[in-house]
C-alpha positions as CSV (number, residue, x, y, z in Angstrom):
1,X,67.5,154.4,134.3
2,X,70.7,153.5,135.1
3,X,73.7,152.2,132.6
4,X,73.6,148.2,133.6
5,X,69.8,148.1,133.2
6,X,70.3,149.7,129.6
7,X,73.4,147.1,128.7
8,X,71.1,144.1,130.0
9,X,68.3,145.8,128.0
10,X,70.5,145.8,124.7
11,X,72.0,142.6,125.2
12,X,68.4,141.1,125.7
13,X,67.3,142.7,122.4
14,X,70.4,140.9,120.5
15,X,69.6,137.5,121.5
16,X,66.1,138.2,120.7
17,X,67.2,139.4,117.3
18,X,69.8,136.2,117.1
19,X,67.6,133.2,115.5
20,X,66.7,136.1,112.4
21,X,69.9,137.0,112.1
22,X,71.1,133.3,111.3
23,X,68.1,132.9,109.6
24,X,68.7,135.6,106.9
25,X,72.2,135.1,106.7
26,X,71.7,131.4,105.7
27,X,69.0,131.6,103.8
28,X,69.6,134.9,102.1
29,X,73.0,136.9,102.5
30,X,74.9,133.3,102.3
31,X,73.2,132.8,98.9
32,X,73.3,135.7,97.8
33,X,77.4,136.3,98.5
34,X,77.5,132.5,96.2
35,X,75.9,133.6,93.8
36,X,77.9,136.8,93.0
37,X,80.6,135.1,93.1
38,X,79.1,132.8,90.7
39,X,78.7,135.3,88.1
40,X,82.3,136.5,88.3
41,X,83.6,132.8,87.3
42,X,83.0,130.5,83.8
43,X,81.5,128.0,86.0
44,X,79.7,125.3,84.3
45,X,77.4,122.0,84.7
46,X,79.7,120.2,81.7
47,X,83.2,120.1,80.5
48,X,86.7,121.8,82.1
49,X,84.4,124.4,83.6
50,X,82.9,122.5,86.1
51,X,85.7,120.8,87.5
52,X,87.9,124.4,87.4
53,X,86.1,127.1,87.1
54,X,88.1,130.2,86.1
55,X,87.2,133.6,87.8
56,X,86.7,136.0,84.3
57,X,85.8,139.2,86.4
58,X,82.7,140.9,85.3
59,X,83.1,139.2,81.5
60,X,79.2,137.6,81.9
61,X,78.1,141.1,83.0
62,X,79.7,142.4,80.0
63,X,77.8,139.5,77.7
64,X,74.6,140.6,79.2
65,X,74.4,143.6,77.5
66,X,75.0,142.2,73.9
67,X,72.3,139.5,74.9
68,X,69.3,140.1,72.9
69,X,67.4,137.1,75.0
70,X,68.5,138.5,78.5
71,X,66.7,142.0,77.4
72,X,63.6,140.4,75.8
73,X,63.1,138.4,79.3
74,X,63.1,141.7,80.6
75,X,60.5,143.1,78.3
76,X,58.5,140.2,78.7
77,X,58.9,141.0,82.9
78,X,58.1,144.4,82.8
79,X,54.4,143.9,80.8
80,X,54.0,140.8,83.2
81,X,54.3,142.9,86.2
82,X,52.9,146.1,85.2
83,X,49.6,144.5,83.5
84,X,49.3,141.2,86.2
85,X,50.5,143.4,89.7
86,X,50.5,147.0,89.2
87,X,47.2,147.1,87.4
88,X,45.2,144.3,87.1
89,X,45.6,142.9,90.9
90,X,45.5,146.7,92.3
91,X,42.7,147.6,90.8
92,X,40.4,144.6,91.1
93,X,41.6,144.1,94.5
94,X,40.3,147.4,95.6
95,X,37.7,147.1,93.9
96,X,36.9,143.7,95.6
97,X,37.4,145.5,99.2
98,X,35.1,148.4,98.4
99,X,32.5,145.9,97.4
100,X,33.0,143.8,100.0
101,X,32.6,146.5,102.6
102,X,29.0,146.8,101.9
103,X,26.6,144.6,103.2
104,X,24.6,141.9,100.5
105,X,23.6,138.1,100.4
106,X,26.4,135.7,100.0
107,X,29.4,138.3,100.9
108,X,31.2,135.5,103.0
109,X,30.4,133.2,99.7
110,X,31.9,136.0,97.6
111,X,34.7,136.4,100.4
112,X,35.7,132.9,99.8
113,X,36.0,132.5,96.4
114,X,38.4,135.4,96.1
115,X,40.8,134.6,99.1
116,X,40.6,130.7,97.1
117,X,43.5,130.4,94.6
118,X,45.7,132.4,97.3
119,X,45.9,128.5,99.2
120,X,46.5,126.9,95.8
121,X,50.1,126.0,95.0
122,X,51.6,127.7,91.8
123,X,51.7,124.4,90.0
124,X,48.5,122.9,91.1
125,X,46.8,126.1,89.8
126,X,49.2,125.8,86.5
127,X,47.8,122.5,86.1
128,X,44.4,123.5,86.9
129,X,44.7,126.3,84.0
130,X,46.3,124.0,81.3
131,X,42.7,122.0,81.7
132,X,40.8,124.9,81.7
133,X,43.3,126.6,78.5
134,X,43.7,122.9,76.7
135,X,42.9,123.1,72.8
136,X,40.5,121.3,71.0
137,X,37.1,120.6,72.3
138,X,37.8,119.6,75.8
139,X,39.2,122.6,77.0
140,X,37.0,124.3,79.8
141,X,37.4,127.6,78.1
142,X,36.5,126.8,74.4
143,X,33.3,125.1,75.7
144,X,32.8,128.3,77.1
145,X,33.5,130.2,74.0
146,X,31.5,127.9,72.0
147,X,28.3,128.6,73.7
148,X,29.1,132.0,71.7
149,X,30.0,130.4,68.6
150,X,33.6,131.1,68.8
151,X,36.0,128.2,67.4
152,X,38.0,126.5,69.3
153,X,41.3,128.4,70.5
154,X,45.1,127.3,71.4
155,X,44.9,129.5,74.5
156,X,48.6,129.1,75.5
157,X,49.8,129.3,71.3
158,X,48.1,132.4,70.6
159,X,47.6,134.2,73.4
160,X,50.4,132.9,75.8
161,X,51.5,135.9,77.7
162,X,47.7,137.3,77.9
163,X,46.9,134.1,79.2
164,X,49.3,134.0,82.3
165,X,48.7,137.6,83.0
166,X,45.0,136.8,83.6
167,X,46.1,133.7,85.4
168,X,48.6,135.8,87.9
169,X,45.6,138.1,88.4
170,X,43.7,135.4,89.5
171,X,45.7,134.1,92.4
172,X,46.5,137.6,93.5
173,X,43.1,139.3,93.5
174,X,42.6,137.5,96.9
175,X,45.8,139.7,98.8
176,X,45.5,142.6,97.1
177,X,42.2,142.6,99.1
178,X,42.9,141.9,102.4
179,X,45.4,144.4,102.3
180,X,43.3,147.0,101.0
181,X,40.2,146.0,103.2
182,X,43.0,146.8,106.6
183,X,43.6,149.8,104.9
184,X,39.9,151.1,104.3
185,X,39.1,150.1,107.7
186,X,41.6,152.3,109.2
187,X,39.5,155.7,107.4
188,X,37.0,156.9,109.5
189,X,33.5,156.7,108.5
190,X,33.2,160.1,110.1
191,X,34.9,161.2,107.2
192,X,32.4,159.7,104.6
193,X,29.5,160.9,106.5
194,X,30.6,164.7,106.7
195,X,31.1,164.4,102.9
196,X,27.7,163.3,102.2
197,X,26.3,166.4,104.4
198,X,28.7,168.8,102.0
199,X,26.9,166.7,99.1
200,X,29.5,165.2,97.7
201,X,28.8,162.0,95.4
202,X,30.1,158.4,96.4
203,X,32.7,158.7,93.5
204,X,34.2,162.2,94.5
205,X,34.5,160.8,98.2
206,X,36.4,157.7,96.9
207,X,38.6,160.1,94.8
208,X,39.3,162.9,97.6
209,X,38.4,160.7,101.0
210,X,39.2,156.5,99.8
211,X,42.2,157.2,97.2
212,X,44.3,159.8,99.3
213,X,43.8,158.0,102.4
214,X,44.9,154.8,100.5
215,X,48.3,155.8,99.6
216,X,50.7,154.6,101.7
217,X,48.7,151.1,102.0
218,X,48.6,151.0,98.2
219,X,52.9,151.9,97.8
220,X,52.8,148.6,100.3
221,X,51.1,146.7,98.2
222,X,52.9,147.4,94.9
223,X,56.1,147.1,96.4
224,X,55.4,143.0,98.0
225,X,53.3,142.4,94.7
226,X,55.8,144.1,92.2
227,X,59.2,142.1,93.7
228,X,56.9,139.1,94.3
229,X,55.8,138.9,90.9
230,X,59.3,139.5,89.0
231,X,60.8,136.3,91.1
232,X,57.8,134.1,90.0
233,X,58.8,130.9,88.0
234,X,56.6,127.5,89.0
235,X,53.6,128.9,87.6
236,X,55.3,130.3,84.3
237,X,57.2,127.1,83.8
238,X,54.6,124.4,84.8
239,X,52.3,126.5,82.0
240,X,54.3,127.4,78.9
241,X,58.7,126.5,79.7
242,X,59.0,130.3,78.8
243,X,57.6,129.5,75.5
244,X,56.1,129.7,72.8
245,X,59.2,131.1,70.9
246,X,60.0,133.0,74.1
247,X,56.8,134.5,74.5
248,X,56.6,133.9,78.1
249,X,60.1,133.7,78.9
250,X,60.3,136.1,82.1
251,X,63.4,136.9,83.5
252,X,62.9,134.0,86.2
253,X,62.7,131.4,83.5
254,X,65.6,132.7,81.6
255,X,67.9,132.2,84.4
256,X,66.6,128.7,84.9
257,X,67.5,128.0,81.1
258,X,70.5,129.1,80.7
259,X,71.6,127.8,84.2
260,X,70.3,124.2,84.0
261,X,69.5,123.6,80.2
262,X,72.6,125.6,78.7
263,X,74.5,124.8,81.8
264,X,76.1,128.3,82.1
265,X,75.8,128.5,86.0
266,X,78.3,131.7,86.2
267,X,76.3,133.4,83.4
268,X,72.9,132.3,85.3
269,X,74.3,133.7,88.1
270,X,75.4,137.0,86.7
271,X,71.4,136.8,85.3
272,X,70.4,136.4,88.9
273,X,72.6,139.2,90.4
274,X,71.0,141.9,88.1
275,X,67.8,140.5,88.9
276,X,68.6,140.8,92.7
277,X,69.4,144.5,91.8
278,X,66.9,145.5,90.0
279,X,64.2,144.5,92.9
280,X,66.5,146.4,95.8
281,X,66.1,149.4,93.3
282,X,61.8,149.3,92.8
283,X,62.1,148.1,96.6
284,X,64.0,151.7,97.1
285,X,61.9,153.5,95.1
286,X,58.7,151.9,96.9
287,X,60.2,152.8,100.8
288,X,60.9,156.5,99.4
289,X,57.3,156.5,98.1
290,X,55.7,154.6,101.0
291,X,56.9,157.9,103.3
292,X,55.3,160.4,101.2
293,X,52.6,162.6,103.5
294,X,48.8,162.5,102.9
């Protein structure tokens, strides 16, 4: 091959590499290069602030860590991702592929109503839940409960954060899935049917054959669902505001707050970086994990 076929080959592959290029640096690098700057000034919606903004060095990142708020949103992000992604869409989401590998009336039905709330906007499904979660007698859910003789409940008062847990689970049963349904399909059935000569039971070929096998297309999963799920906010917000008393108040919320309600952009911003750095780390961890050998 000779040297100006390679250099016409290369400069091919950067102009077909161009429109992502300016794509993520607009949309991603751009913003994010703003917004650390932003958390190295006082900048502000109201007073002196806004108009001249003084640059204060890493003084927000230094408030952080004196901020009892900033580390309960954190607490309340880490049992809304492990309990909502990492367990509860995982599991049922396999679950739902396995089942839906086998053969029985109504499987496109079934198929259907799971891959549903993925095409239904976070806020049309918040407002679809607040009907369903309403108090009194007119809630959806304490008709339900009734039938059972169970009083009527304040869904989103007393059990706020179950409440968007289950919710989250809900809309992300249906991806959880379809990725695990590519990845079945990809194990040989060959596989299966020499285990059931050896004898072998359908839940010790799930647990040596499915689960092994599964690995890498599980690591995937967690890491779109985990970073996906820590940056949600129009489903948390359109439900609860981060309330009651903070009970909801993820880490996405708690920048909007103290950006837009207390008006602290640089602080919100500084808020925002550590966010941005905590997902590169689980996304780190994830690519390390997604290479380990089965």
């Amino acid at each position: 091959m000779s040297a100006s076929y390679q250099r016409r080959e290369m400069a091919r592959n950067r102009y077909l590499v161009l429109p992502s290029v300016i794509l993520l640096t607009a949309f991603v690098l751009y913003p994010s290069g703003v917004a650390i700057y932003t958390s190295l000034t006082n900048l502000s919606l109201t007073g002196p602030a806004a108009l001249n903004p003084r640059f204060i060095g890493l003084g927000n990142y230094a408030r952080l860590l004196h901020d009892g708020s900033f580390w309960h949103s954190l607490v309340v992000t880490f049992w809304f991702v492990l309990f909502s992604a990492i367990i509860g869409q995982l599991a049922l989401g396999l679950a739902s592929a396995v089942l839906m590998r086998r053969r029985f009336a109504l499987r496109p039905f079934f198929n259907a109503i799971i891959l549903m709330p993925n095409a239904v906007p976070g806020v049309v499904a918040a407002l679809m839940w607040s009907s369903m979660l309403a108090s009194g007698d007119y809630g959806t859910l304490n008709k339900i409960v009734a039938w059972f003789g169970v009083d009527p409940q304040r869904w989103l008062v007393t059990f706020p954060l179950s409440m968007i847990i289950v919710i989250n689970i809900w809309r992300g049963i249906g991806f959880a899935m379809i990725l695990m349904t590519s990845g079945l399909s990809a194990i040989s059935d060959e596989l299966y049917e020499a285990a059931r000569m050896d004898g072998a039971t359908p839940w010790q070929s799930f647990r040596r054959i499915t689960l092994p096998l599964l690995v890498p297309t599980i690591f995937l999963y967690l890491l779109v669902s985990t970073v996906t799920t820590i940056a949600i906010f129009s489903l948390v917000y359109a439900l609860t505001r981060g309330g009651p008393a903070g009970a909801t108040e993820i880490i996405g919320i708690y920048v909007y707050n103290q950006s837009f309600d207390a008006y602290r952009l640089g602080y919100g911003s500084a808020i925002a970086v550590v966010l941005l750095v905590i997902s590169l780390i689980i996304g780190m961890f994830y690519v390390r994990a997604l290479k380990v050998e089965v």
